[in-house]
C-alpha positions as CSV (number, residue, x, y, z in Angstrom):
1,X,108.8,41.1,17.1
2,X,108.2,42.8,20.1
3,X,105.3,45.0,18.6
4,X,103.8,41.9,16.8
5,X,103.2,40.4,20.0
6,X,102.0,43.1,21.4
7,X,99.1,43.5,18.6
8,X,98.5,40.0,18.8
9,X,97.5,40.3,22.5
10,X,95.3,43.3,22.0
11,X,93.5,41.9,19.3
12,X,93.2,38.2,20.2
13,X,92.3,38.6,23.7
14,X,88.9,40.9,23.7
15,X,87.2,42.1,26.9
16,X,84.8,38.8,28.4
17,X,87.9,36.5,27.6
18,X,86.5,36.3,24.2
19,X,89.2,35.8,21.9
20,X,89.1,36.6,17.9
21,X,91.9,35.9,15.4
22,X,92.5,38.5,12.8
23,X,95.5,38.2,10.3
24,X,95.6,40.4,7.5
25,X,93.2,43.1,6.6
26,X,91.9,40.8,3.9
27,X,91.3,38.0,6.6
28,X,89.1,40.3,8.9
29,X,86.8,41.5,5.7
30,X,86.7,37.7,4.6
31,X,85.3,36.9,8.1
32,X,82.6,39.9,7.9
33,X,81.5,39.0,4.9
34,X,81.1,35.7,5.9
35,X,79.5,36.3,8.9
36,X,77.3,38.7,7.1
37,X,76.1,36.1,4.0
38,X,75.4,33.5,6.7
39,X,72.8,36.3,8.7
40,X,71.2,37.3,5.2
41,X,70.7,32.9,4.4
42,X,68.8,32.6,7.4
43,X,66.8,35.5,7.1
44,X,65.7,34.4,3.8
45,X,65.1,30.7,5.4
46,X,63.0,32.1,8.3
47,X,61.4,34.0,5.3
48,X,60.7,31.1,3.3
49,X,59.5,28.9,6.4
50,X,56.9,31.7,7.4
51,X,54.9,31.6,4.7
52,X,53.0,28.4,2.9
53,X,54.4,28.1,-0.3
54,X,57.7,27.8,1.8
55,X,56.7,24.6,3.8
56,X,54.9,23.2,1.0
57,X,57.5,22.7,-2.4
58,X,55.1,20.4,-3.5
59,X,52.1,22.2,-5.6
60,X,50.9,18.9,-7.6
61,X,50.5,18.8,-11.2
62,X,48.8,22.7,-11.7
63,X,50.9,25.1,-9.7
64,X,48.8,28.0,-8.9
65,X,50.4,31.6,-9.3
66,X,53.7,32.6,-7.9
67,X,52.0,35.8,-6.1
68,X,49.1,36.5,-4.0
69,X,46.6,39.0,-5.1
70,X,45.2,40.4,-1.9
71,X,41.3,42.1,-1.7
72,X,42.0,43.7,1.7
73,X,43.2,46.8,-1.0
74,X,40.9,48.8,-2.7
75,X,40.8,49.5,-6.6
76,X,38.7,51.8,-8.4
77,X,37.0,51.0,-11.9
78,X,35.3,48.0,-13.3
79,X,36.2,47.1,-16.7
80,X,33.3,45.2,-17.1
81,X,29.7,47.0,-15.5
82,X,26.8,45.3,-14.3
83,X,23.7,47.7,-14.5
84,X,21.2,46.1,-12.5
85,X,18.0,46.2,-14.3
86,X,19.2,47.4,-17.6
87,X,16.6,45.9,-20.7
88,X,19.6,45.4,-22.8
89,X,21.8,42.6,-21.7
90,X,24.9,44.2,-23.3
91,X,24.0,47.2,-21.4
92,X,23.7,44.9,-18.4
93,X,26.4,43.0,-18.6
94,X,27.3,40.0,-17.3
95,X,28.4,38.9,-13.7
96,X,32.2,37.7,-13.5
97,X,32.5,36.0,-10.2
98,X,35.4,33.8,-11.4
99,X,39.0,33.8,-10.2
100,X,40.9,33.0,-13.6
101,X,41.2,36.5,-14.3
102,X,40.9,39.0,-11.4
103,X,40.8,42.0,-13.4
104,X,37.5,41.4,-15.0
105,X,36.0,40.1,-12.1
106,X,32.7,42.5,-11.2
107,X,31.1,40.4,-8.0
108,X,32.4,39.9,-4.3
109,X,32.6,36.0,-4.1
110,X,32.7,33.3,-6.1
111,X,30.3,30.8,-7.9
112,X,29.2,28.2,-6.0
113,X,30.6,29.5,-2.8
114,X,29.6,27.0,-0.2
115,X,31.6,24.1,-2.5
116,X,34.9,26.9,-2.8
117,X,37.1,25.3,0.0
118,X,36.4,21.7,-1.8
119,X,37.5,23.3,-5.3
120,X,40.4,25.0,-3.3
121,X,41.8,21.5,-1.8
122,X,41.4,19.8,-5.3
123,X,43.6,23.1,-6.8
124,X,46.2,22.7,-3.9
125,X,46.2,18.9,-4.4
126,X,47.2,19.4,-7.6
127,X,44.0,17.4,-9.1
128,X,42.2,20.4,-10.6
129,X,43.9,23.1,-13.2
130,X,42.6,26.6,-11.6
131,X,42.4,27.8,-14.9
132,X,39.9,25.9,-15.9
133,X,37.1,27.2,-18.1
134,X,33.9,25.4,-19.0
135,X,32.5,24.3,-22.4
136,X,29.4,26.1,-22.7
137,X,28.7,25.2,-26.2
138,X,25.3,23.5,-26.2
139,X,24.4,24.5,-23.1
140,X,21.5,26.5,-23.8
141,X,17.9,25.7,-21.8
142,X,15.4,23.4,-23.0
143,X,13.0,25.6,-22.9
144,X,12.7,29.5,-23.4
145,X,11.7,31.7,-20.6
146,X,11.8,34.4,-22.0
147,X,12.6,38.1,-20.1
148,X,9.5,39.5,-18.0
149,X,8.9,43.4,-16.9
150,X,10.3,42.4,-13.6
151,X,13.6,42.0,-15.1
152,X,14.0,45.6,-15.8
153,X,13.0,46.9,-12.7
154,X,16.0,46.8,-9.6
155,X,13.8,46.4,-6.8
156,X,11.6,43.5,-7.9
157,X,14.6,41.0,-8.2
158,X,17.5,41.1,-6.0
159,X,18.9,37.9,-4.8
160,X,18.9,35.9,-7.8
161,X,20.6,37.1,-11.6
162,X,17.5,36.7,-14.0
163,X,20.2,36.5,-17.3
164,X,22.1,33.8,-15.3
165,X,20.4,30.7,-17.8
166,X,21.0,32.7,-21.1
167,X,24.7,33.5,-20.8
168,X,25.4,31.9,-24.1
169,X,23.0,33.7,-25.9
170,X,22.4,37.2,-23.8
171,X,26.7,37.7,-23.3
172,X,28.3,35.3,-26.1
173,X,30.1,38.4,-27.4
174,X,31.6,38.8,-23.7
175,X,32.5,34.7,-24.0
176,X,34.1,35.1,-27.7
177,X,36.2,38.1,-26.3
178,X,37.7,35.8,-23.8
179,X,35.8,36.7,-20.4
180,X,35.3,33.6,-18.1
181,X,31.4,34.4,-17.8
182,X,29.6,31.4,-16.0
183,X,26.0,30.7,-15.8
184,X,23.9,31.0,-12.0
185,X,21.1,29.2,-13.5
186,X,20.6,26.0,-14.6
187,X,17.4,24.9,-16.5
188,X,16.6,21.5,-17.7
189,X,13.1,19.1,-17.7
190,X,12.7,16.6,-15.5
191,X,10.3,14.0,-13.7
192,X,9.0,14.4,-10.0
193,X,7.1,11.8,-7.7
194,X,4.6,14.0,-5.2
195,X,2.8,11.1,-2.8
196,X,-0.3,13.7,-2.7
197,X,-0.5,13.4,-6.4
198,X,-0.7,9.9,-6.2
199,X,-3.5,10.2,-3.4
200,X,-5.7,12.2,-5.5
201,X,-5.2,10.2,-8.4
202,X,-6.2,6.7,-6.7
203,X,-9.3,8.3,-4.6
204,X,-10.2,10.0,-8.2
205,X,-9.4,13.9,-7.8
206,X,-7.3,13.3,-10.3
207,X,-6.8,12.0,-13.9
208,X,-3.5,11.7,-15.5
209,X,-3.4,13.5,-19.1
210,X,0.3,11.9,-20.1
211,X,1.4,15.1,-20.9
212,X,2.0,17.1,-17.4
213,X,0.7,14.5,-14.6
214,X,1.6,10.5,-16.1
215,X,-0.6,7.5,-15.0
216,X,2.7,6.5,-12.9
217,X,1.8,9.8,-11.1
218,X,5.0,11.4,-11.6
219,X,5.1,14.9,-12.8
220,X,6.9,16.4,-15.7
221,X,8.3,19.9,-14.6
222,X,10.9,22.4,-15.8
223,X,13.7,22.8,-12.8
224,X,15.6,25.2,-12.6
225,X,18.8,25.3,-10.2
226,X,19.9,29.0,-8.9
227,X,22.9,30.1,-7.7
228,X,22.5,33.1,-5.5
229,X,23.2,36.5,-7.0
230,X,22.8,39.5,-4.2
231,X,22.4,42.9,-5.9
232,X,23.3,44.8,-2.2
233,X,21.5,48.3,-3.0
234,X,18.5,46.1,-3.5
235,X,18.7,43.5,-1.0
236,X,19.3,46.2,1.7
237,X,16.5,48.0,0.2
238,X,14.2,44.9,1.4
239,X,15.2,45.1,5.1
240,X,15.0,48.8,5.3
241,X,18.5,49.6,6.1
242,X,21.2,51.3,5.1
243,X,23.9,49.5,2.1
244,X,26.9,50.7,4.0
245,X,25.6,48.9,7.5
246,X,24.7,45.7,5.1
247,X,28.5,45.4,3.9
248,X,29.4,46.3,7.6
249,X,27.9,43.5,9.4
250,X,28.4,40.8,6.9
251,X,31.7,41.7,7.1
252,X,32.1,41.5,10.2
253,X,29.4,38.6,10.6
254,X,31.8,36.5,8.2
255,X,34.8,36.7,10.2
256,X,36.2,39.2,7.3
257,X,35.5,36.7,5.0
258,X,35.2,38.8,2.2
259,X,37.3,42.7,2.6
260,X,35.7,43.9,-0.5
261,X,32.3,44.6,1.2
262,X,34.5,47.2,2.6
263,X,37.0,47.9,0.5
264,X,35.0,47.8,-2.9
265,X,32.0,50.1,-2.6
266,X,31.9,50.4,-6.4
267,X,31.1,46.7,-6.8
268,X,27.3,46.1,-5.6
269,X,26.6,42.3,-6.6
270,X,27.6,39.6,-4.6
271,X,27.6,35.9,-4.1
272,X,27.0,34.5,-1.0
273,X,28.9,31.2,0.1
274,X,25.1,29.8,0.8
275,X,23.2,27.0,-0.7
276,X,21.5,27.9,-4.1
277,X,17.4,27.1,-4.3
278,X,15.6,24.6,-6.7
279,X,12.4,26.2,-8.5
280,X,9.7,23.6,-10.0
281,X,7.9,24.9,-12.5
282,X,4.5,23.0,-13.6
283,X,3.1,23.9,-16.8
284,X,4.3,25.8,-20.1
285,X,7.4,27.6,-18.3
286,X,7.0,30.9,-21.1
287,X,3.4,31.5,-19.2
């Protein structure tokens, strides 16, 4: 009895008046492992609370993937090519700027860029599957425009893709094989009021032949919608300056919007988060 006292004082009574109860050895490694378990929960809950998925449980109906794939590091190899300027579409290939599979994906950005955050807030709502895939069947233009020398040569077209309104027809093998190709062009007809044209018809300039100009004075046109396609060795090429300071400064320009400008020399076609253009064309579109 005299000795179990005396171990009781010395291990009850710790320096600082601090005072911890051991009993038996299997009491003491009960209590570490405890006091161990409960460190390693609250790690994982600081953890959890530190990153978004952890304050947010709720995804909505879609729940997007369960990891993040970052850009910031580099890869090497396309498995889909573009060759800018190539005659052969095949040869070409076709520009994959969606997110539904990364792997094929062969442009920096995304299609329609400047709307992205609103198509982001309907994924994270849970309102918008982002894995959809458009129904391009039917979807060819109204009109052919068929391809023009200016097509094959890399330095006449750089900022817009001139194969982005046949995508059905120029890369349907690429859509039958299960790539998530999208068009950058939109063609359809359409009817324009122009107030001049109304002028000159009334003071006579003018007559209406109900084929282009109608005695309404509105206009039948082609129009054609385009999505911006940059082809960076070409595009640097008009300002006279170096590809390697082009990705530099929109990098940095962008707030690091987009690390692959960096990080992905091997990719040279991108899609800026800009507003597309509208083209009008008046008259036979194939001349």
């Amino acid at each position: 009895p005299p000795l179990r006292a005396t171990m009781s004082l010395i291990d009850t009574h710790l320096p600082g008046g601090k005072a911890m109860a051991f009993g038996s050895p299997a009491d003491a490694a009960s209590q570490n492992f405890e006091h161990a378990f409960g460190n390693h929960k609250i790690q994982q809950e600081n953890e959890r609370a530190a990153t978004a998925w952890g304050r947010d449980p709720n995804h909505g109906e879609h729940k997007p993937k369960t990891h993040v794939v970052l850009t910031t590091h580099p890869r090497r190899g396309l498995n889909v090519p573009v060759v800018w300027g190539a005659k052969d579409p095949k040869e070409r290939g076709p520009v994959i700027a969606t997110v539904t599979s990364a792997r094929y994906r062969n442009a920096i950005g995304t299609h329609n860029g400047s709307y992205s955050v609103y198509r982001s807030i309907a994924v994270a709502a849970g309102k918008m599957d982002p894995n959809f895939r458009p129904d391009l069947h039917n979807t060819a233009p109204p009109v052919e425009i068929p391809p023009n020398p200016s097509w094959f040569d890399p330095t006449k077209i750089v900022s817009m893709d001139p194969w982005g309104h046949k995508i059905v027809d120029a890369f349907g093998d690429n859509l039958r094989d299960g790539l998530d190709v999208r068009p950058t062009i939109g063609v359809t007809k359409a009817h324009i009021q122009m107030l001049e044209l109304v002028e000159a018809m009334e003071k006579g300039r003018l007559e209406p032949d109900n084929k282009l100009l109608m005695p309404d004075g509105s206009v039948v046109v082609t129009k054609a919608a385009i999505e911006h396609v940059w082809h960076l060795p070409g595009v640097a090429a008009r300002f006279n300056i170096s590809e390697a300071s082009l990705r530099r400064n929109m990098f940095e320009q962008t707030g690091g919007m987009f690390p692959e400008l960096i990080t992905r020399s091997d990719i040279n076609v991108f899609l800026p988060p800009i507003g597309g253009q509208t083209g009008y064309i008046f008259g036979p579109p194939e001349h």
